[in-house]
Each structure stands twice: as structure tokens, then as C-alpha cells.
C-alpha positions in Angstrom: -21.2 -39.9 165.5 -22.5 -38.2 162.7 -22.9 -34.8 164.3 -19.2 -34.8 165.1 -18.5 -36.0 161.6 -20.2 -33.0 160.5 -18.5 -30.9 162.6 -15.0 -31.6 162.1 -15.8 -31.8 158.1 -16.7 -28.3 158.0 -13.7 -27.2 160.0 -11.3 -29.6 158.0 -12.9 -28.3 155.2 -12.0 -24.8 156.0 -8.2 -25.4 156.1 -8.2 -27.4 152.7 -10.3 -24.2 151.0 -7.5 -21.6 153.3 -4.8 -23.9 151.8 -5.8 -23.7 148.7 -6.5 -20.2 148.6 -3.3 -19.1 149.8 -1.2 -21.2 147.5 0.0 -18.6 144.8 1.7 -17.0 148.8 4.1 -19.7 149.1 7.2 -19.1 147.7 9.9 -21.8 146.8 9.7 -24.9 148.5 9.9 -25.3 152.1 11.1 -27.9 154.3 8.1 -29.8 154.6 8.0 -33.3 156.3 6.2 -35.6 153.8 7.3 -39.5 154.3 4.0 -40.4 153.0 3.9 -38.6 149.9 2.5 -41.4 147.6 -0.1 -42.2 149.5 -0.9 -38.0 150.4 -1.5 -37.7 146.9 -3.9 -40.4 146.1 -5.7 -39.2 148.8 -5.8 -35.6 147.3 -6.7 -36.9 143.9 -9.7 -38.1 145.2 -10.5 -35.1 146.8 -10.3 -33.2 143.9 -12.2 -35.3 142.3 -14.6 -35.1 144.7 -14.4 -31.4 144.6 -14.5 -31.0 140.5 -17.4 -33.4 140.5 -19.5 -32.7 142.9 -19.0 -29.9 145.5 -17.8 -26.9 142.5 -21.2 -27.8 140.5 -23.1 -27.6 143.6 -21.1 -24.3 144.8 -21.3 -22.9 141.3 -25.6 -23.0 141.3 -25.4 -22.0 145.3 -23.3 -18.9 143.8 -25.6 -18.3 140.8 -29.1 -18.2 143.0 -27.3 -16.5 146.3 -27.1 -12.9 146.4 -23.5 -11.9 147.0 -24.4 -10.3 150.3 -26.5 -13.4 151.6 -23.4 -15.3 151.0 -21.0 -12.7 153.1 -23.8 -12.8 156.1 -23.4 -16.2 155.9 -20.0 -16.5 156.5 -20.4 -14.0 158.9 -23.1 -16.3 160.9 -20.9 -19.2 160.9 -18.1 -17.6 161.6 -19.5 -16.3 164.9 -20.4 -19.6 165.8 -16.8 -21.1 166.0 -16.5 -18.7 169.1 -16.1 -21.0 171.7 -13.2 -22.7 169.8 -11.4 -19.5 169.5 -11.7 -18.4 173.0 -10.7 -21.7 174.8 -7.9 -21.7 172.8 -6.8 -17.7 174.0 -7.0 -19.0 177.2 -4.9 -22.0 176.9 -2.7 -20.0 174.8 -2.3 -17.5 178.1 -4.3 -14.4 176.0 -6.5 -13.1 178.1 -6.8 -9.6 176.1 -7.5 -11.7 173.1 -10.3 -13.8 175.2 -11.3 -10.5 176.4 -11.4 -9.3 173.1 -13.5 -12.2 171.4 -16.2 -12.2 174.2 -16.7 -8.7 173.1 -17.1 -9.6 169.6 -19.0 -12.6 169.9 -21.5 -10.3 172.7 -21.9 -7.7 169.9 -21.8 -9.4 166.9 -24.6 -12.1 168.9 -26.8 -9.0 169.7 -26.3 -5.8 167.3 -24.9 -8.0 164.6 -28.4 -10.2 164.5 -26.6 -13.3 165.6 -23.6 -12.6 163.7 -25.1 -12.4 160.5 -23.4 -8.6 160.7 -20.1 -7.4 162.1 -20.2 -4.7 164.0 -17.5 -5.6 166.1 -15.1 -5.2 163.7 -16.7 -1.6 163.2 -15.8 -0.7 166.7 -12.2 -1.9 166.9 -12.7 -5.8 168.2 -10.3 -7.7 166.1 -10.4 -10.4 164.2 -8.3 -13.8 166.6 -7.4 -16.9 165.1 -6.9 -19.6 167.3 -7.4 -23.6 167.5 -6.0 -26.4 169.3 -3.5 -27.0 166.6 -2.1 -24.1 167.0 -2.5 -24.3 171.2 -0.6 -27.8 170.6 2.1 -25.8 168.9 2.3 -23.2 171.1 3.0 -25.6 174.0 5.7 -27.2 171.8 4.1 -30.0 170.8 5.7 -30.8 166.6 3.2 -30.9 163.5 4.9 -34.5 162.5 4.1 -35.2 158.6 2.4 -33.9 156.7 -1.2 -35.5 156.1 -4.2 -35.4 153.4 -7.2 -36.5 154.8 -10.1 -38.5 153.0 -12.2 -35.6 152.4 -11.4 -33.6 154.8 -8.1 -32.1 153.1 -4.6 -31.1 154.3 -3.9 -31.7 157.6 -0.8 -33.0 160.3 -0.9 -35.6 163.3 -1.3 -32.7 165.7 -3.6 -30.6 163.8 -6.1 -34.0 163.3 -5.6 -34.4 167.2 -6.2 -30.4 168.0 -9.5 -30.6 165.3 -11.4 -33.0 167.2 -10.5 -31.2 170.5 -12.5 -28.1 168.6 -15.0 -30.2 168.0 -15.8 -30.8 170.9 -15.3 -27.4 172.2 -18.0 -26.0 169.9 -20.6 -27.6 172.4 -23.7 -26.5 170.4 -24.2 -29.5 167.9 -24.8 -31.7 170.8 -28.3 -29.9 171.7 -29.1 -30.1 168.2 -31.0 -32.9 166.3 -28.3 -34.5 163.7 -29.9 -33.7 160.6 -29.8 -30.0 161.7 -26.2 -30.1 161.9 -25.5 -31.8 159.1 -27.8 -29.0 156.9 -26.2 -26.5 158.5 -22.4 -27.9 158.0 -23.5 -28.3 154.5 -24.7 -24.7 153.7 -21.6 -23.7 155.2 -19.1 -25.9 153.2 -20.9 -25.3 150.1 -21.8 -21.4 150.6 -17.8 -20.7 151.4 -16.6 -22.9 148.4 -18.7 -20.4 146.0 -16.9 -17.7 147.9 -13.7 -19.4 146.3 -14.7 -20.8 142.4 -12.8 -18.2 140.8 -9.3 -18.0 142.9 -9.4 -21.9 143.4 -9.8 -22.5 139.5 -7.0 -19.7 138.8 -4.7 -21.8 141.4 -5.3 -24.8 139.9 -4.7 -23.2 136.1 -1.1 -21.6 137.6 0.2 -24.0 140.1 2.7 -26.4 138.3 2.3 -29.2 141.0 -1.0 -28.4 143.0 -0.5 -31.1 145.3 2.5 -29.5 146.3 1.6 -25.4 146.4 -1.6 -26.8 148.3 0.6 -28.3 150.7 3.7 -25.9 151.2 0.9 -23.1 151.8 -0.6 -25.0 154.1 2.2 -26.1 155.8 3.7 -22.2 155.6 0.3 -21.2 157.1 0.0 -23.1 159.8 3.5 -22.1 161.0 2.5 -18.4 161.0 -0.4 -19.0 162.8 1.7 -20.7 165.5 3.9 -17.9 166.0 0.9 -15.4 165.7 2.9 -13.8 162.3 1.6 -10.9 160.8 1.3 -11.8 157.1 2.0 -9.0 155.0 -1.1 -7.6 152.8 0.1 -9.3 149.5 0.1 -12.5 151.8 -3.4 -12.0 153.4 -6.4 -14.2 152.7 -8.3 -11.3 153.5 -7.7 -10.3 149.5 -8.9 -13.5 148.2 -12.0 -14.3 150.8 -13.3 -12.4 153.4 -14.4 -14.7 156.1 -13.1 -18.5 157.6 -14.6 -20.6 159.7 -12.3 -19.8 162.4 -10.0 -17.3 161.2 -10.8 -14.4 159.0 -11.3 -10.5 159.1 -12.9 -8.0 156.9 
């Protein structure tokens, strides 16, 4: 139980620091499905709270003592791990070239990359896939439903919570490991990629008039690109504001 806690924490986790990052890309206010707005926000409150209180002063010291390229290799290692996730998913998406194209990076970036701490892949030509059961669930037709905030674990829909827990359990590794590894290492990873975004999260907050609501139409918007593979435009691009998800990132 608590290793897939952990796990599905640090992937949830990724979304709500995506989501959040992305905000100032959303532009008016679109359609989103939100019956359970009142209770969405309390939830969100108390993430924030969460957030301001505890994980930003712990990600603000991590940033401080970390050397800025420890902190990219890092990403770069964890990122590498959610391989299985990504290639699963190309294969139940029917995307063999991007499965193809993954093994190759994971292979490279495994071996010449030092376990991934590196990215040589990307220095070859292997790009960068984004893919989850969410967006598999999509793909297949299946709707989001509402829109959901998680205790803790951030933005989120029905079929995104069901597609995270699927990942989970694709990632495979955790279960050979000894729970308190997995929870140290889902830590340094939540708290190691939150440094990556004090700055832009802080400015979002500062400029968003309703940050409940740019957190959620960007996520919302997001998610929807992602389904139907869109290319977002460079001013759209995480890429500008953080270089590397847990799942979905290039550099």
C-alpha cells in the first residue's frame, strides 16, 4: 500500500506542478465540466496550503544546497524511469514507431546516459513521447467526466485517476524495492522538481486572478492536447518554463 501511494503521489504530483506551470497558456475560459466546484476548491485550498507551508520551504533549501545541474540530472534520472509507463501506453495507443523510439531512448539514455542521469538520446534524434493511460483512455474514446482536485495529489478527472493507477502499476520496479526506498526516492523527486518551479509557480500565483481556475482550465486544456497528440506552439511549451516531467518533457 504505501509503495503504490508513493508512486501515484509523485505522478499526480507531476500533473498538479505541469498544471500549474502552464497556467499563464490558457487563454479565456474553456468549457470545462466542474459540478463539483465547491468541494474542488476546498480541496485545492488545502493543497496550497500544504504546498506554501511545507513542500516550497522544503524545495526552496533543496534549491539553495543543490547545484543547478544535480537538480537537471535528476530529473533526467526520474524521468527515464517512467519508461515502461510511456511505452505500454504507445502500444496500446497503436504507435509502434514511438515504442520503437522510446526503447531506443530508454537503451541509450540507461547505458551512455549513466542510467539516465544524461540525455543523449535526445542528442541523437530520439524524441521526447508523452503518453499515459489517461491519455490511452482518451484515445479509445473513453470521456474525462468532471473535473476533480485530489487530496494532495492535485488536478485530476475520473478517467485520469483510473488511467494513474493503471501507470502505477505499469512502472513494475517499486515492487522489488523495500518501501522506504520508494518513498525516499518519490520524495527527492517531488521535492527536487518543485525547486525546479519556485519562481514560475510564485509568478502564477502573483498574476492569475482566480488560481483555482487558470490551474484548472490549463490543465484541463493540457490534457486535451495531449489526447489528440497537439503540437503546442513554442510560446505554449512547458519546455520554456521546466525542462523535464515525470512523464512528459524534452530538452
Amino acid at each position: 500500500m504505501n509503495r503504490q501511494a508513493a508512486i501515484t503521489a509523485a505522478l499526480f504530483a507531476g500533473l498538479l506542478f505541469a498544471a500549474a506551470a502552464t497556467a499563464s497558456a490558457a487563454s479565456g475560459d474553456p468549457a470545462v465540466h466542474d459540478p463539483w466546484e465547491g468541494t474542488n476548491r476546498g480541496i485545492f485550498a488545502f493543497n496550497e496550503g500544504v504546498d506554501r507551508w511545507f513542500l516550497e520551504p522544503v524545495a526552496t533549501g533543496w534549491d539553495f544546497v543543490m547545484p543547478d545541474p544535480v537538480q537537471s540530472s535528476l530529473k533526467r534520472f526520474f524521468r527515464n524511469l517512467g519508461f515502461p509507463v510511456v511505452f505500454v501506453n504507445d502500444l496500446l495507443q497503436g504507435k509502434p514507431v514511438a515504442a520503437a523510439q522510446d526503447v531506443g531512448r530508454f537503451l541509450l539514455n540507461s547505458t551512455a546516459g549513466i542510467a539516465g542521469l544524461f540525455d543523449p538520446a535526445t542528442e541523437v534524434g530520439l524524441p521526447t513521447n508523452d503518453e499515459d493511460f489517461g491519455q490511452t483512455l482518451g484515445v479509445w474514446g473513453v470521456p474525462p467526466g468532471p473535473y476533480l482536485v485530489l487530496p494532495l495529489l492535485g488536478p485530476s478527472s475520473p478517467r485520469d485517476t483510473g488511467g494513474l493507477a493503471v501507470d502505477s502499476a505499469t512502472l513494475v520496479y517499486p515492487f522489488f524495492l523495500p518501501w522506504f526506498v520508494n518513498f525516499a526516492s518519490t520524495s527527492v523527486n517531488i521535492v527536487n522538481r518543485r525547486s525546479l518551479l519556485l519562481e514560475t509557480i510564485r509568478e502564477e500565483r502573483k498574476s492569475a486572478f482566480d488560481f483555482y481556475v487558470a490551474v484548472r482550465n490549463a490543465y484541463v486544456q493540457r490534457r486535451e492536447n495531449q489526447v489528440s497528440d497537439h503540437e503546442a506552439k513554442p510560446e505554449e511549451s512547458d519546455d520554456g518554463l521546466y525542462d523535464v516531467q515525470l512523464l512528459d518533457d524534452t530538452e
